[in-house]
N, C-alpha and C positions, 0 to 999 in steps of 0.2 A: 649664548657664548659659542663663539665656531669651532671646529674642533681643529686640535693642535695635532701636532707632530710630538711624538714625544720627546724629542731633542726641544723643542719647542717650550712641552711644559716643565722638564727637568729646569731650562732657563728660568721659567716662571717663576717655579717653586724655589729657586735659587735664590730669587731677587728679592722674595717677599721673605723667605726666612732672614736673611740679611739686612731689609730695613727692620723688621721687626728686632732683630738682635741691638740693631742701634737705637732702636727706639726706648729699649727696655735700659739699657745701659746709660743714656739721658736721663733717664725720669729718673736710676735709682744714683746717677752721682746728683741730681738736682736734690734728691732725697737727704742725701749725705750729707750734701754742702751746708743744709738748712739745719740738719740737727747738728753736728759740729760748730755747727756755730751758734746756735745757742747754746753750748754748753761752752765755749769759749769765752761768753759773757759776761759769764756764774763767775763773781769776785766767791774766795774763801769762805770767807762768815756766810754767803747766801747759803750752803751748801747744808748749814747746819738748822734754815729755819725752814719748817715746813710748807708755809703759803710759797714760798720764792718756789723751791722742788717743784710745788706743783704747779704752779704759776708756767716754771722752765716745761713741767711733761704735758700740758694742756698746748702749748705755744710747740713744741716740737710733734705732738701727736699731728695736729692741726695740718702742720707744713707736710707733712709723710703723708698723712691722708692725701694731700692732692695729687703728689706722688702715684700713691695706689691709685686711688680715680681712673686716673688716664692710663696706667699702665692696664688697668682690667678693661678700659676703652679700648685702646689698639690692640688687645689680646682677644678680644670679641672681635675685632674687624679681621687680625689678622688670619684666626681659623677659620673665618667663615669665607674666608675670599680662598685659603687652603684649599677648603672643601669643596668651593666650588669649581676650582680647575680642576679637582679629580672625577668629580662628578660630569664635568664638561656643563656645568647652570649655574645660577647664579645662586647660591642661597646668603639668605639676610642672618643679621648678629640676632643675639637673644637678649642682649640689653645687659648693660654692667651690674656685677653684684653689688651689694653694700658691703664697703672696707670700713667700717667702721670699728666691726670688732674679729678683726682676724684670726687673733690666737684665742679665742670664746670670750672675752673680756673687754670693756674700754681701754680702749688704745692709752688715753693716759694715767691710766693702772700701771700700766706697764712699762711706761717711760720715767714714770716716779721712784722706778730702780734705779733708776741712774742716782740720783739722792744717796740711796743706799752704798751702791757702791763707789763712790766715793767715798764719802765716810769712813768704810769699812777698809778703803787703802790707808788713807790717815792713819786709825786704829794700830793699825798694822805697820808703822812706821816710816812710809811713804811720803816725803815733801810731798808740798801741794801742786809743783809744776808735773809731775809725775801720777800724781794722781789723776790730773785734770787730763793731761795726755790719753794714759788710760781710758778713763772713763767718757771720753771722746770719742777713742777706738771704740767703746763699746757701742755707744751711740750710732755709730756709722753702720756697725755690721746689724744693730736691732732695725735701723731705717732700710737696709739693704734688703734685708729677710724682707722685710713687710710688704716690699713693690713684689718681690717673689711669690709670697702668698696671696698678693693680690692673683698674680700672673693665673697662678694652680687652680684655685679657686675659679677662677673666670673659666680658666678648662672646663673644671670639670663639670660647670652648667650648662657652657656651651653643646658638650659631648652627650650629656643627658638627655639635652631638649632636642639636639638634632640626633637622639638616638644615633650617636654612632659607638661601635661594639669597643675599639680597644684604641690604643696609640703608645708612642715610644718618644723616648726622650730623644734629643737631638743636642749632639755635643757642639760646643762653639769655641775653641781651639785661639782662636782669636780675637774674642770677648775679652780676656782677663791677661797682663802681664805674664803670669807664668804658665799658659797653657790651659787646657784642661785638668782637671786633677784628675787621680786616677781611681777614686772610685767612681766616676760620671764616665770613665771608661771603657772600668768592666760592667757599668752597669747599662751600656748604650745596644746589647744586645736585646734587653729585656723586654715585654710587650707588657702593656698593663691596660684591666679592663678597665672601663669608663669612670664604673664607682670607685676607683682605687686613686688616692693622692701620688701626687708624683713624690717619691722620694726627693730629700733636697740637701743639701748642707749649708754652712755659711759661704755667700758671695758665690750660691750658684748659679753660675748661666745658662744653665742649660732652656735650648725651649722645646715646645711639644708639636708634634706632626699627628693628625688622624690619622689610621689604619682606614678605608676605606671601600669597599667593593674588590679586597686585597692588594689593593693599593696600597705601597707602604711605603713614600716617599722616605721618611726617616730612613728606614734602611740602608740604602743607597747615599743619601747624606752622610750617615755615619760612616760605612764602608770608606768613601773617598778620603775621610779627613783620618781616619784609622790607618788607613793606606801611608797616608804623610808621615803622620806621626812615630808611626814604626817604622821605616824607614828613614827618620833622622835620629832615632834611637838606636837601630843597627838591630841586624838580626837575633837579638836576643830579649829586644823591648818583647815582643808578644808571648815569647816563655815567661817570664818575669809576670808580665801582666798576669799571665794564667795563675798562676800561682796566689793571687789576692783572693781570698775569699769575703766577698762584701757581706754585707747582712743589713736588715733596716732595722731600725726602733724606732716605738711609738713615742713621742714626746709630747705630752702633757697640752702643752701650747702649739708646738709646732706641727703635731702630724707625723707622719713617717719620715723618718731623718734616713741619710747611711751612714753608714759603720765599716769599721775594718772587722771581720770575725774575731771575737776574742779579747775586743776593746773593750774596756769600760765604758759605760753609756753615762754621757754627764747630763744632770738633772736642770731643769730650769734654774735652783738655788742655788748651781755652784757658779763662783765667784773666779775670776772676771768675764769669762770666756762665756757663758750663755746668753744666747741671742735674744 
């Protein structure tokens, strides 16, 4: 690999963080599309027989699984070609994990909630146009999460196997209709070592940058779009910021989520809202 300028690789590193952010936002609305609509399917009475439920989380597992695949594909090309501009050589991927059972479990275990909560809006006095809405939404954000965990998970064997020490989240400001949220904010100064999952929430985008040789492209990425961002907020976005105190929890399924300090941490069983 020749050696660059660092004006040069800042471009580099710019371009590849950028397809990869498109790449991930592809696969997880390709994700979405697929599970929303198999749950758009589901006439009423299906909802209430078992074989259809499972029939729907086998057929939507399925579809999300290819989702993940590829997204833990391009997340294994994308760090290794990372690492090689920092490095200034080429180094090769370590080969994609098995998404098959993400949160420790058969993926359509998991999807078989959706059965559930629907039912459980019903119960609860809910028409069924309202219900299905709902439990649609929920669908989209479990398929979301999933291409996500595929993402982390692809990390963090990549970082293992290429023994590299630490990395940092990389906010994308531009990924999501409303911005970054603000705990991927405060949390974008953070360094975390290799064995450690990225924290995550629902429908995050954020992606991951190696730390390197003290290389810490992240950094500098973060810096610029923090720069923006406070700046259309007005001089009082970054006191304000200060002021959030994030915190993680361990979730069951997911791993280290964030949190605002002082929240209540919702459980996998609570209803509708768990990925």
């Amino acid at each position: 690999m020749a050696t660059q300028t660092a004006a040069q690789q800042t471009a580099e590193i710019d371009a590849l963080v950028a397809a990869q952010t498109a790449s991930r936002a592809d696969l997880a609305r390709a994700a979405v599309l697929d599970a929303t609509g198999q749950v758009a399917a589901m006439q009423e009475a299906q909802w209430y027989e078992d074989q259809a439920v499972a029939q729907l989380a086998v057929a939507v597992s399925k579809q999300v699984a290819v989702a993940a695949r590829q997204t833990a594909a391009f997340t294994d090309a994308y760090l290794a070609q990372m690492t090689g501009i920092l490095l200034g050589r080429r180094v090769g991927p370590v080969g994609p994990v098995d998404v098959a059972q993400l949160r420790g479990l058969p993926s359509a275990l998991v999807y078989e909630r959706l059965g559930k909560n629907y039912r459980y809006l019903r119960s609860i006095g809910i028409d069924d146009a309202e219900a299905l809405a709902r439990t649609s939404e929920r669908a989209a954000v479990m398929a979301d999460t999933d291409t996500t965990l595929a993402m982390r998970k692809q990390a963090q064997k990549f970082m293992a196997r290429k023994r590299i020490a630490g990395y940092r989240r990389i906010i994308r400001p531009e990924a999501s209709a409303g911005g970054t949220c603000g705990l991927c904010i405060a949390a974008a100064d953070r360094v975390y070592h290799r064995s450690l999952l990225l924290p995550i929430h629902d429908r995050c985008n954020c992606e991951i940058a190696p730390i390197v040789n003290g290389q810490d492209p992240g950094y500098s990425l973060n810096s610029a779009d923090l720069d923006a961002l406070y700046g259309a907020a007005g001089s009082t976005g970054r006191q304000d910021l200060a002021k959030v105190r994030i915190t993680q929890h361990h979730h069951g399924e997911l791993g280290p989520v964030l949190g605002v300090h002082g929240q209540a941490f919702r459980g996998p069983n609570d209803l509708p809202n768990a990925a």
